[in-house]
C-alpha positions as CSV (number, residue, x, y, z in Angstrom):
1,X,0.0,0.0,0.0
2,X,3.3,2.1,1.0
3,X,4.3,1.8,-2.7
4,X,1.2,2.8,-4.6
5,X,0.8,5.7,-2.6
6,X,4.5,7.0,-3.5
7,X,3.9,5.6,-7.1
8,X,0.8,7.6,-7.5
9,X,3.0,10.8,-6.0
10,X,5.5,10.2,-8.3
11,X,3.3,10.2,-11.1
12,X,1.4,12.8,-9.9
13,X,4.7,15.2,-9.1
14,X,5.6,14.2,-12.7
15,X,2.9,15.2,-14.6
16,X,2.5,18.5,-13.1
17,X,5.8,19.4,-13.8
18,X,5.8,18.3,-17.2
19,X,2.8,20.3,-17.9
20,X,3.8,23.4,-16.2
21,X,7.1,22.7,-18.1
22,X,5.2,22.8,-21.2
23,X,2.7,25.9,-20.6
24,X,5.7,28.0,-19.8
25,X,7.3,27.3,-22.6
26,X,4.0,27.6,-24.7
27,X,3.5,31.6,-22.7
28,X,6.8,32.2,-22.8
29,X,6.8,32.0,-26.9
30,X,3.4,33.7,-27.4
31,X,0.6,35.6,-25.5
32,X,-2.6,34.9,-24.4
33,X,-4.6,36.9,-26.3
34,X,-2.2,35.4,-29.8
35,X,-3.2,32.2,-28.6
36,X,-6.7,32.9,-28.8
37,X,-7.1,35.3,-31.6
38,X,-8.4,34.2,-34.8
39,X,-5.4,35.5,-37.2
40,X,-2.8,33.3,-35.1
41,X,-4.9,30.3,-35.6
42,X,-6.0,31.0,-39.7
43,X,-1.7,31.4,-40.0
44,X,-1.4,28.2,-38.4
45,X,-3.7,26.7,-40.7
46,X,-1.7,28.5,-43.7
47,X,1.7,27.5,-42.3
48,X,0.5,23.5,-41.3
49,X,-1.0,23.4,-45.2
50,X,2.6,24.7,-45.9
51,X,4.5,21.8,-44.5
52,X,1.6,19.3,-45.7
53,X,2.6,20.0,-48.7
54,X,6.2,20.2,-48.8
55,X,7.0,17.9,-46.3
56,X,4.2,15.6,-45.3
57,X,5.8,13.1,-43.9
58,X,8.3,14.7,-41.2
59,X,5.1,16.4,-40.3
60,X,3.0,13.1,-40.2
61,X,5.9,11.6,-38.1
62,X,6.3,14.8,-35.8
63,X,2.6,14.4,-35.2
64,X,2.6,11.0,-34.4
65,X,5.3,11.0,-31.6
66,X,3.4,13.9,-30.3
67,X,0.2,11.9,-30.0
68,X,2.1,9.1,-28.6
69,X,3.7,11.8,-25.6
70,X,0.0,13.1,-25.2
71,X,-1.3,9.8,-23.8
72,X,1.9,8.5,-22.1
73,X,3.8,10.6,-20.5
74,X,1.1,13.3,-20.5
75,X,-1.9,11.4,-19.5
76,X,-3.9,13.5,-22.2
77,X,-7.5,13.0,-23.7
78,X,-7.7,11.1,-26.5
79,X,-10.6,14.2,-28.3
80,X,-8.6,17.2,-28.1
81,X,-5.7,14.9,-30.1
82,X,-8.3,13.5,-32.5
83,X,-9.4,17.3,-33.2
84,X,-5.9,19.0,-33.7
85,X,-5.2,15.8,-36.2
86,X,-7.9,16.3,-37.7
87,X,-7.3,20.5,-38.0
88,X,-3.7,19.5,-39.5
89,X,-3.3,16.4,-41.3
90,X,-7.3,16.4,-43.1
91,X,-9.8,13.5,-42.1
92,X,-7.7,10.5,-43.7
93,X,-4.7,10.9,-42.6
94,X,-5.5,12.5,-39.8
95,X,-7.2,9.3,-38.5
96,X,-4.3,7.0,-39.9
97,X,-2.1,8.3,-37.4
98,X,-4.0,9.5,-34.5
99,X,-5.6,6.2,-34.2
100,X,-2.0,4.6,-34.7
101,X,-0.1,7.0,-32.0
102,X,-3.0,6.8,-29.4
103,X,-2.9,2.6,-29.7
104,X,0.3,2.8,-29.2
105,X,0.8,5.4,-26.0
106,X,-2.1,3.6,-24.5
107,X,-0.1,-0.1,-24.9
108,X,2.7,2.3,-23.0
109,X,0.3,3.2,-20.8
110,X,-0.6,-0.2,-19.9
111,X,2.6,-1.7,-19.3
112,X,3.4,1.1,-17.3
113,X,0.5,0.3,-14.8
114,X,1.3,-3.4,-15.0
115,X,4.4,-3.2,-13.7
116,X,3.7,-0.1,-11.3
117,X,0.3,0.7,-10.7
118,X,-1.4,-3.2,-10.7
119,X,-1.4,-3.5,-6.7
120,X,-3.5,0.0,-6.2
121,X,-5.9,-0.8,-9.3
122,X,-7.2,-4.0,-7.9
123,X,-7.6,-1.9,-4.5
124,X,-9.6,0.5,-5.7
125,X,-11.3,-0.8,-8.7
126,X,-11.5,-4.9,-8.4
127,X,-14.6,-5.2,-6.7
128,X,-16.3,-2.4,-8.8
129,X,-15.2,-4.3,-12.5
130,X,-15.6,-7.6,-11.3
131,X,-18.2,-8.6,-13.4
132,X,-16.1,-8.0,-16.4
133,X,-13.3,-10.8,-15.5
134,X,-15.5,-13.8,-16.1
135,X,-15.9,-11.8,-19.6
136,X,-12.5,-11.5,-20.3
137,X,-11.8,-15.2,-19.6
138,X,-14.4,-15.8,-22.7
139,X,-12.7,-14.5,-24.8
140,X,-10.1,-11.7,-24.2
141,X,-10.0,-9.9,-27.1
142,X,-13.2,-9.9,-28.2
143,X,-13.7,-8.2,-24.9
144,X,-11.2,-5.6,-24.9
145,X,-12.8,-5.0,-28.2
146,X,-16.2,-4.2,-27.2
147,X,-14.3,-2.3,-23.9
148,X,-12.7,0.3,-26.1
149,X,-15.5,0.4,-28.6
150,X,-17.8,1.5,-25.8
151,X,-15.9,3.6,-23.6
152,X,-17.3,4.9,-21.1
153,X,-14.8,4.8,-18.8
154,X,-12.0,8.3,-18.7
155,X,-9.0,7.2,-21.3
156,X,-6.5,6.9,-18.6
157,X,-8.5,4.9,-16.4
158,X,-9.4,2.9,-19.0
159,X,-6.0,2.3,-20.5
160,X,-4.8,0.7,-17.3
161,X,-8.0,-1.2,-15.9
162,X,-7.3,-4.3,-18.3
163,X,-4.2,-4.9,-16.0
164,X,-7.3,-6.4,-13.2
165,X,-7.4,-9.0,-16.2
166,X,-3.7,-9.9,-17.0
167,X,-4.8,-9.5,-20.9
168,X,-1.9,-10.0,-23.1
169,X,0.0,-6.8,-24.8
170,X,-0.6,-8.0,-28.2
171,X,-4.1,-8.3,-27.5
172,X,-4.7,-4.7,-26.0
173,X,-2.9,-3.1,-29.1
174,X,-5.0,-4.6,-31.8
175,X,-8.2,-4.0,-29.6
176,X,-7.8,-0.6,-28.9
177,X,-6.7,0.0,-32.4
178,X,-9.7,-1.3,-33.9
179,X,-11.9,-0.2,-31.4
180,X,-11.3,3.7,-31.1
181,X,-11.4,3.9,-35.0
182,X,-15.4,5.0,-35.1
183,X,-15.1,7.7,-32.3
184,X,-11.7,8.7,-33.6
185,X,-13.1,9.1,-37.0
186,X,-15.7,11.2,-36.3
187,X,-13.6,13.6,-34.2
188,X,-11.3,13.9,-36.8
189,X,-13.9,14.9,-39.2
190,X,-14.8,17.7,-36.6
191,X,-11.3,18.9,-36.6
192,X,-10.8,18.6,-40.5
193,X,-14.2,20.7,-41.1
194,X,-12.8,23.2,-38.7
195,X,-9.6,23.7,-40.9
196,X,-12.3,24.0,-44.1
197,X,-14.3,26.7,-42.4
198,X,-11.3,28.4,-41.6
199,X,-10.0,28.5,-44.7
200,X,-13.1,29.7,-45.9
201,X,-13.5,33.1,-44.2
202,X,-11.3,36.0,-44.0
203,X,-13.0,36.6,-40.9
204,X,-14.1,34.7,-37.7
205,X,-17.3,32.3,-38.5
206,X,-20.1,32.7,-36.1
207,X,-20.8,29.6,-33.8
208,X,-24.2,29.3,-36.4
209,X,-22.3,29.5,-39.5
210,X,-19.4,26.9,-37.8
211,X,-22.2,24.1,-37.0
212,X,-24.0,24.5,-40.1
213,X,-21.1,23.9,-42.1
214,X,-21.7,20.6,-43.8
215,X,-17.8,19.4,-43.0
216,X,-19.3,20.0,-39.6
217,X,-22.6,19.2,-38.9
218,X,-22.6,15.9,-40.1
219,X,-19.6,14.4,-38.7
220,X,-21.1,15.8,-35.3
221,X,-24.4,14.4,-35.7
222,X,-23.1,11.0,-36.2
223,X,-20.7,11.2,-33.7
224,X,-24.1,12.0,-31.3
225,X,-26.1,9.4,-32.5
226,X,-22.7,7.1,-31.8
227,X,-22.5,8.2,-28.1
228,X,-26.1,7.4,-27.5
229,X,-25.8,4.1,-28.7
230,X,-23.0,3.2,-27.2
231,X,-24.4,4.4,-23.6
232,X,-27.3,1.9,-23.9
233,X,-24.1,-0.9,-25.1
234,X,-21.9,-0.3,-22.2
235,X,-24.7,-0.2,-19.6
236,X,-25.5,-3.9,-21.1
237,X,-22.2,-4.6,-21.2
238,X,-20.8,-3.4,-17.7
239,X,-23.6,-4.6,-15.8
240,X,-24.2,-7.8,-17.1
């Protein structure tokens, strides 16, 4: 018990500094008010098409380690990711390789908390996920399929809950990476029809104009209708 609690201080020490490291740097470099004004982020739009173009693949590459650091050692969100790819590399790409570096930092993720974080997990979780076990012993990856399709669960939490399970490495790859792929998708869209819109007005869209884009409205729609089916799956699926 000693050693989870200094392994969750750790961490937690950790990934304050690296994110006060980070927004320091980020404030140091530019201003609030750049940050948020809409001719910093239309020139970021011009200068990522820039790069797409001339050098696609140092920025795909760049993009996917970045993704990769977001979820492990960052402990980031998987949507905010999904968006920006979305924003720089277009809806195809975009998903190629935010769906590839999130798999990835997740699998790092999880055999962090294997080795680490296992002891505290079953503590504080074991009895709540219990049910799922027996489910897992079926068939493993067919569960950790359904798991990441449905979500549910925040994407930290749920990166490092499988370790309750013992489920094998090559198993939690594949699964995540197949099952993010509709969520991840759709968020992607959202980001790419954000970089259309931009590029479409000199001036700052209205919120209106922004959701009634069709690059926009559509993608978000779906991605609605996917969240509402997939509550009624995982309350099915985590309770019984």
């Amino acid at each position: 018990m000693e050693k989870s609690k200094k392994t969750k201080l750790f961490i937690g020490v950790f990934y304050i500094t690296i994110v006060g490291l980070f927004l320091y740097y980020l404030f140091s470099k530019f201003s609030f008010q750049e940050l948020t004004s809409y001719e910093f982020i239309k020139d970021n739009v011009d200068y990522f098409s820039d790069i797409k173009e001339t050098n696609l693949f140092f920025l795909s590459i760049s993009f996917l380690l970045f993704t990769i650091l977001w979820v492990f050692p960052f402990l980031g969100f998987g949507s905010p990711v999904a968006l920006l790819g979305g924003f720089i590399l277009g809806k195809w790409l975009g998903v190629l390789i935010v769906v590839l570096g999130l798999s990835i930092g997740a699998t790092f993720l999880y055999i962090f908390g294997n080795f680490y974080l296992k002891d505290f997990i079953k503590d504080k979780f074991l009895n709540k996920y219990q049910k799922l076990e027996q489910k897992f012993k079926k068939s493993e990856f067919l569960y950790l399929l359904i798991y990441r399709a449905v979500g549910g669960i925040p994407w930290q939490l749920s990166c490092i809950l499988p370790t309750l399970f013992n489920v094998k490495i090559i198993n939690f790859f594949f699964a995540t990476l197949i099952g993010i792929i509709p969520q991840i998708f759709l968020v992607v869209s959202i980001g790419s029809g954000l970089e259309t819109v931009i590029n479409e007005n000199l001036t700052p869209p209205g919120i209106k104009d922004i959701i009634l884009s069709p690059s926009i409205y559509f993608p978000l729609s779906v991605f609605l209708i996917l969240i509402i089916i997939t509550i009624f799956i995982r309350k099915f699926f985590y309770n019984n």
